[in-house]
N, C-alpha and C positions, 0 to 999 in steps of 0.2 A: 571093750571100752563102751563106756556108756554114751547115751544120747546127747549127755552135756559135753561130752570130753570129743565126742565128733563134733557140734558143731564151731567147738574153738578150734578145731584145726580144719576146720573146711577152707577151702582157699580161698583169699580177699580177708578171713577177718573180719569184724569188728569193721561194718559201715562203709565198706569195698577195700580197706588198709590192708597193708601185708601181712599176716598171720601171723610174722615175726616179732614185728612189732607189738601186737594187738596182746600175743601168750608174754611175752617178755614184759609188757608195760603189765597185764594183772601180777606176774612171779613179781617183781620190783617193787610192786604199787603202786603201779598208776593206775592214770584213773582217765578213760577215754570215753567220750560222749560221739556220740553219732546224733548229727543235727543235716535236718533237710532244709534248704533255702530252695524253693526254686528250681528244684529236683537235681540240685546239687547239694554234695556232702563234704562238711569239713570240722575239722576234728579240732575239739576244744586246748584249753594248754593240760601240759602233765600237770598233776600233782602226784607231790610223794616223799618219803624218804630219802629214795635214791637220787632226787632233783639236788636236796642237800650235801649230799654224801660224794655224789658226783660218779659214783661206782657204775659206770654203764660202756660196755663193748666200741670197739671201734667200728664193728660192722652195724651195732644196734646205734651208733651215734649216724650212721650215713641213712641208714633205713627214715630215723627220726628226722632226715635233714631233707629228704626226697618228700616225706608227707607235709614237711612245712611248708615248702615249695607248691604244692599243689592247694594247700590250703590257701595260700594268697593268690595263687593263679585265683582260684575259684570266686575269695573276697572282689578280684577287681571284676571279671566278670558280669558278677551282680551287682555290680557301684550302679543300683535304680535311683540312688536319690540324687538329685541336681547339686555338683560344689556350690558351696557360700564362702565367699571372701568378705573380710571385711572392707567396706569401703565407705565413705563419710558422706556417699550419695543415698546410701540403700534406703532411706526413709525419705526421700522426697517428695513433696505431694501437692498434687492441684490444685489453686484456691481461686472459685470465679469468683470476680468482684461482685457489687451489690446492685441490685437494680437501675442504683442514680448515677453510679460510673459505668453503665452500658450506653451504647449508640443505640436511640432506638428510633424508629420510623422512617429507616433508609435502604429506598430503591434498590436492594441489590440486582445486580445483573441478572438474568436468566442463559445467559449465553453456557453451550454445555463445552468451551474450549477447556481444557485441562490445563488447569494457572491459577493460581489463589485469586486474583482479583483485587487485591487487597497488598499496600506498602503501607510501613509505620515509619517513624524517627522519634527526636527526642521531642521536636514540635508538632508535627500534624498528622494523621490518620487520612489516607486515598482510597478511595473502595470506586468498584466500577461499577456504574450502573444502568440500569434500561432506561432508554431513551427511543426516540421516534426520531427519525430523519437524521442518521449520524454517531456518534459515540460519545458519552461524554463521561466522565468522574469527577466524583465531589471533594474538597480538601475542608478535615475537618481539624481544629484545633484540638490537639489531645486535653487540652484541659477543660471544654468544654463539652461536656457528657452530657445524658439526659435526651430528651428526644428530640428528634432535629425537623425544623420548621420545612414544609411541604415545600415552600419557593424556594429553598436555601440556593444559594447563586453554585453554578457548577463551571466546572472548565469543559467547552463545550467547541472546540475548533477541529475534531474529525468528523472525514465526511462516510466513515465507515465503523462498525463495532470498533470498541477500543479491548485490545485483547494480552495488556501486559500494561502494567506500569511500576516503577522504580525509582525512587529518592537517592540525589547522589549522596553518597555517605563521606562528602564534607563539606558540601552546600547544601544547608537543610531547609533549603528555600527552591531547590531546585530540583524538579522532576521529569523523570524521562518516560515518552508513552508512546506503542506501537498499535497499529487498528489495522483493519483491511483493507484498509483504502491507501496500501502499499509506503503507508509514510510512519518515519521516527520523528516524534515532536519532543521540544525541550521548552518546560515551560518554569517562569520565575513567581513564585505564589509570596505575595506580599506577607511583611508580617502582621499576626490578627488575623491571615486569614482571608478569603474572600469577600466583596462587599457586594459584587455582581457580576455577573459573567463573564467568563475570561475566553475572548475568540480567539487572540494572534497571540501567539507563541514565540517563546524567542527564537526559537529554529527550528525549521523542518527540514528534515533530509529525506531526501529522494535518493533511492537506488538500487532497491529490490523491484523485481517484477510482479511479484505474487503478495498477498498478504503477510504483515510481519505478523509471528508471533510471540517473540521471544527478544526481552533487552536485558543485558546484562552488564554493569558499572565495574570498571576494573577495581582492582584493589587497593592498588597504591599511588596508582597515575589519578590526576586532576580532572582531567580533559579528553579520556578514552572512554568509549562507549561501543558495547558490540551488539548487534542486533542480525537476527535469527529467520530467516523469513522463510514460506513456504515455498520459495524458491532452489530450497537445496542449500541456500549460502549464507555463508557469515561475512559481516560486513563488520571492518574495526572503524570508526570514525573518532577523526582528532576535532575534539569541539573547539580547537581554537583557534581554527580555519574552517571549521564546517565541511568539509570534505569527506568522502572515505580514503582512507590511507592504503588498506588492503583489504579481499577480498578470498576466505577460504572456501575452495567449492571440493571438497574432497570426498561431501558427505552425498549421497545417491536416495535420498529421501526424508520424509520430513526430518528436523531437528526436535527432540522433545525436552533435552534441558542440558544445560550449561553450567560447567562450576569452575572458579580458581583454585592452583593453590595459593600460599600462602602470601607468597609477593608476586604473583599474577605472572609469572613467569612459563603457566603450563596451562593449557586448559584442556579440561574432558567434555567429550559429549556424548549422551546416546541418542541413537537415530531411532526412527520405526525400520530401517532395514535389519537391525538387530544387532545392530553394531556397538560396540566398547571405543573409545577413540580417547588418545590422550595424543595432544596435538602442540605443538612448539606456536604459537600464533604469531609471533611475528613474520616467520616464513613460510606459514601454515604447510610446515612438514608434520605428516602426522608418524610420531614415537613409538605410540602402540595403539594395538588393534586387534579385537576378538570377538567372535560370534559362540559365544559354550551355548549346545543345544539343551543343556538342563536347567537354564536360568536367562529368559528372555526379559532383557533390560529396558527397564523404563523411565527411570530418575536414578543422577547419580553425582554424588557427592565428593570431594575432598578432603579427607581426615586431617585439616591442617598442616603441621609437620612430621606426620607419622611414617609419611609415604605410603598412602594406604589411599583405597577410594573404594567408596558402600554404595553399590547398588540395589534398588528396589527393583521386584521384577515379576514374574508369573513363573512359576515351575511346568514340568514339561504334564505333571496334572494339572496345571489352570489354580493352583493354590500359591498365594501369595508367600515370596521369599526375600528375602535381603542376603547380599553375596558381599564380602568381603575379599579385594584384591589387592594385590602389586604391582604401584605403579610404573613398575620395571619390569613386571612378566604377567598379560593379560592372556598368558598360555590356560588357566585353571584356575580358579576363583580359589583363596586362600579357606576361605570356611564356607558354609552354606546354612540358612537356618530357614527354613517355613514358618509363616504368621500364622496364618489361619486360613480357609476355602471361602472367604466372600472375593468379592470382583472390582472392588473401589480399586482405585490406582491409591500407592501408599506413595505419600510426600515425606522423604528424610529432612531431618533439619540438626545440625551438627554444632556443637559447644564447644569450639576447640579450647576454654579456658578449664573447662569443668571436663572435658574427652564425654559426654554424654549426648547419644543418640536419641530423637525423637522420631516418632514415628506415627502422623497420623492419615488414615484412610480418607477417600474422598468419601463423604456419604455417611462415614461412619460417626460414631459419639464418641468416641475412646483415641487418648494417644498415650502409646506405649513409647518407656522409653530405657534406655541401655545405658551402661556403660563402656566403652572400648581400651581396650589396653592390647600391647603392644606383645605379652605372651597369651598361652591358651589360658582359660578357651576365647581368647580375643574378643568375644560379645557377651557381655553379661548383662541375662534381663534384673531390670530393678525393678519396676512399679509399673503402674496402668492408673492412667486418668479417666475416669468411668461421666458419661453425659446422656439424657436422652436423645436432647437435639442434632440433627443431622451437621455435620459442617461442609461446607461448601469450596472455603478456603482457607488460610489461614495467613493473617500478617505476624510478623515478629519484630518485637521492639530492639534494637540496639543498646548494646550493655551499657552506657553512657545511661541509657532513660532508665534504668532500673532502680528499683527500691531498695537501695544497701542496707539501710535500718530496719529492716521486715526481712534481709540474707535471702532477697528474690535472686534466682540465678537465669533465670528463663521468663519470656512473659509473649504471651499467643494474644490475638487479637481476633477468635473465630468469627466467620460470618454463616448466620443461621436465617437461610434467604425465607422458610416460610416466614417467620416473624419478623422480618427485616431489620434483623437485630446484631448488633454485634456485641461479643461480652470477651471482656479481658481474660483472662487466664495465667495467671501469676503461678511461678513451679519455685515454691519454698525452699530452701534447706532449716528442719526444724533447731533452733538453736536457744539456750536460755535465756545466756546472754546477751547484752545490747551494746557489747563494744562491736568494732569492725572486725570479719573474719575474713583474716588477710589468706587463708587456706581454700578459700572460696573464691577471693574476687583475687586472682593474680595481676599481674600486669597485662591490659588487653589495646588491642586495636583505636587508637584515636579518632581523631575527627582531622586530622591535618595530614595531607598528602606527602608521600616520601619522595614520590615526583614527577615533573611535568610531563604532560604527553610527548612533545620533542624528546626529552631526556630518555623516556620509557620505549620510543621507536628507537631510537639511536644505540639500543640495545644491554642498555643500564637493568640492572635488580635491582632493586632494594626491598628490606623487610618492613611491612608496616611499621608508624611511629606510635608507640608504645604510651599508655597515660595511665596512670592511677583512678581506680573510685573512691583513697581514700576519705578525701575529704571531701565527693560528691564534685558533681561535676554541675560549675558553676560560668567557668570560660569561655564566654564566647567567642566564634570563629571571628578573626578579623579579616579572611577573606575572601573578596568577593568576585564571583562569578563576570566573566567577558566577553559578551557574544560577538562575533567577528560578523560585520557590514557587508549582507551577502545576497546577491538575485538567487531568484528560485533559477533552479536550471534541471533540468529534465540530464536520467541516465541515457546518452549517446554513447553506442560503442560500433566503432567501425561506420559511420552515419546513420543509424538503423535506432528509435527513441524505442529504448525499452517499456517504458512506461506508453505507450502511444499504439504497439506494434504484438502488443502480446492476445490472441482471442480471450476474449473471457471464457470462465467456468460456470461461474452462478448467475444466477438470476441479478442476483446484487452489483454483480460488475458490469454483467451488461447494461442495467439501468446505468451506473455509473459511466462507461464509457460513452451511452449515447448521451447522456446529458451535456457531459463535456465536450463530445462534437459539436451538439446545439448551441453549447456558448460560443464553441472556436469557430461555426459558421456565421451566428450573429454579430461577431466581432469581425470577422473578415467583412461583412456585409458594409457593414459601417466602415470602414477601411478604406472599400471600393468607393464607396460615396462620397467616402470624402476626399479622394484624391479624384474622381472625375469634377468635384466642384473648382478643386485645382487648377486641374485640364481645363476646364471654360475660362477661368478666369484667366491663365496665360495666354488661351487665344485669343479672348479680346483685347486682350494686353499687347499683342502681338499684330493683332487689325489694326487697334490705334496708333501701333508704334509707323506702322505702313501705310495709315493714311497722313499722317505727319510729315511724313519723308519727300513725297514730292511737291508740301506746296513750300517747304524749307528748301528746297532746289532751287 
């Protein structure tokens, strides 16, 4: 036998194939190719004669049926290139607005708390800023762009950094702001805007001991508000008593963010202890709860009604990841995906009308953003919003304030503290047409409460009340905010004033708590004086009454 005729019967064949196959497919005519991927081999289709004819063995049809099988093992394998779905998001793209719609010439904060700094609505833009002696933020008119005058009047009634602020989302005149000077304020900002500075507040609640840093507006209730403080605990308060109502202390170390779902019925938190928490808040029983050592959690979201919630986090290399889980089993995060090795904390921000993830880093110039769906591979990257400028934080305007006739579906409000600048950030869907795209703007989230704080303790759901953008949104809220008639009062638990009783930590509190001793001694001082002026004067009251006495005898 010659050289050729051994190496067709050497064993494997033809590209590792069975020899049977490999002598049987030349006798038939076929025609097999040996092709490397990857340093794997898979073998192209027959051609031939006998493919028409059909004239092929029962044992040469199983032979042929075993290489097909490992042909496709092999194909999935090597599946290098990333699936593409179609989806009617895939092209959506960043557009900052123009010089003369920026905010420009404003004090952003310098404070390094991890918190945007920054609330929008459909009326006014809040950003927090540096101040001396106290905390204060500015409320600006969103229609009023362009660069904002050096005096512009601020709201200016904490006596410590202001380290969160929040617009209720159905009073768009009303804002809520926490500082470290352990107080929540609620403040009513006229319409137009400020004219000059605004000290008293419609309400201050007292009832953490440590700095707040965290408020957060329910979703469907009126008059609940929960705030976060570095005390460990969450405090619900019904604003329509001013009170707190209840009190979750489950968590063992700072709170880093708070989210609902969709009719406020659940909320999640993560801690700095590394915790996952998905917590019943009205009887603050917590549901579930997980620490996975491969994905340390740091912000964490809500997937509307997916039953789903996306955390941002650091991998157990120190490279930023987003974890998808179930809010039913926080045993092992549903998917895992890594961003990138820089060190910015990544802020999600979630579309539940559009199911599209945002994602942008602190510090960073770029926000990446997804899609999510409900099968694999459940995160799909879309696009990247590419920027020099560093961002700081980022406010987000409410689908009510968007531009339907430009099929805006998103819109950022970045704050770029070296140039003390803020520039909008509008997220397209490109389209030709200029009617409304009802496939884009589904029915979303109103401006009108589904219900009262009574109703919402008393252990009521309901689903937000639903509004159209079709015709723009033109309606205004007819109603109005009702602060309930109330003395300051100090938290007393057991007779012990929390607020009075706690040592400070920083340099900041101690100034702060001695000051307030100096006033509560000054005031006591006064007190005493004036009730020893009292004292005199009943005694001579009392001589006169006894020298009277015995010449009326």
């Amino acid at each position: 036998m010659g050289e050729r005729g051994r190496r067709k019967n050497r064993k494997g064949g033809v590209g590792g194939y069975p020899a049977a196959i490999c002598s049987s497919g030349r006798r038939r005519g076929w025609e097999v190719k040996n092709m490397r991927e990857g340093g794997r081999h898979r073998m192209c289709t027959f051609v031939g004669e006998e493919r028409r004819r059909g004239g092929l063995s029962s044992s040469f049809r199983k032979e042929v049926d075993v290489c097909i099988v490992r042909r496709l093992e092999c194909q999935l394998k090597m599946s290098w290139r990333p699936t593409y779905r179609s989806s009617k998001f895939r092209n959506v793209y960043g557009k900052v607005a123009n010089r003369e719609h920026c905010f420009d010439g404003i004090p952003i904060t310098k404070n390094v708390h991890d918190n945007h700094f920054c609330a929008v609505n459909s009326k006014f833009l809040a950003v927090v800023t540096e101040s001396a002696g106290g905390g204060s933020f500015i409320v600006i008119p969103v229609s009023q762009s362009g660069r904002l005058d050096s005096h512009h009047p601020k709201v200016c009634g904490h006596q410590g950094n202001v380290l969160d602020i929040k617009w209720n989302p159905f009073f768009e005149n009303i804002v809520a702001s926490c500082s470290e000077d352990t107080s929540v304020r609620i403040w009513e900002i006229p319409d137009g805007g400020l004219r000059r500075n605004m000290m008293e507040a419609v309400l201050e609640l007292y009832g953490h001991s440590r700095r707040v840093g965290l408020v957060e507006w329910h979703p469907t209730s009126s008059g609940i508000l929960f705030s976060a403080g570095y005390d460990y605990k969450i405090l619900i308060w019904n604003l329509e008593i001013g009170e707190p109502v209840k009190m979750i202390d489950c968590h063992t170390d700072v709170i880093l963010s708070m989210s609902f779902n969709t009719d406020g019925s659940l909320l999640a938190t993560s801690c700095k202890d590394k915790m996952l928490r998905v917590i019943e808040p009205r009887s603050g029983r917590v549901l579930q709860q997980a620490s996975y050592k491969n994905h340390r959690v740091n912000r964490v979201v809500f997937l509307g009604n997916m039953k789903r919630l996306l955390t941002t986090g650091v991998s157990r290399w120190n490279t930023r990841q987003i974890a998808l889980w179930d809010q039913e089993d926080l045993s092992m995060p549903i998917v895992e995906e890594d961003i990138d090795g820089l060190s910015g904390l990544l802020f999600p921000f979630y579309d539940a009308d559009t199911q599209m993830l945002y994602l942008a880093g602190k510090g960073d110039g770029n926000i990446r953003y997804f899609e999510i769906t409900t099968e694999k591979p459940y995160i799909q990257y879309l696009m990247e919003f590419r920027s020099p400028a560093p961002q700081k934080g980022l406010g987000v305007m409410p689908k009510h304030g968007l531009d339907v006739a430009a099929c805006e579906v998103f819109r950022f409000y970045k704050l770029v503290t070296l140039k003390g600048l803020i520039e909008p950030i509008s997220m397209i869907v490109p389209r030709r047409s200029d009617t409304y795209q009802e496939d884009i703007y589904p029915m979303t989230s109103g401006t009108e409460p589904a219900l009262s704080a009574s109703e919402w303790l008393s252990g009521i759901n309901r689903d937000p009340v639903l509004m159209s953008l079709k015709e723009g949104y033109h309606r205004p809220n007819q109603l109005v905010f009702k602060a309930p008639v109330k003395e300051k009062k100090s938290a007393v638990v057991n007779g012990i004033d929390l607020l009075e009783n706690v040592p400070p930590r920083t340099e900041n509190e101690l100034l702060r708590m001695f000051f307030r001793q100096q006033d509560e001694l000054r005031r006591l001082k006064e007190e005493l004086t004036t009730k020893d002026v009292r004292i005199r004067q009943l005694e001579l009251e009392l001589n006169n009454l006894k020298n009277v006495s015995p010449n009326n005898v």
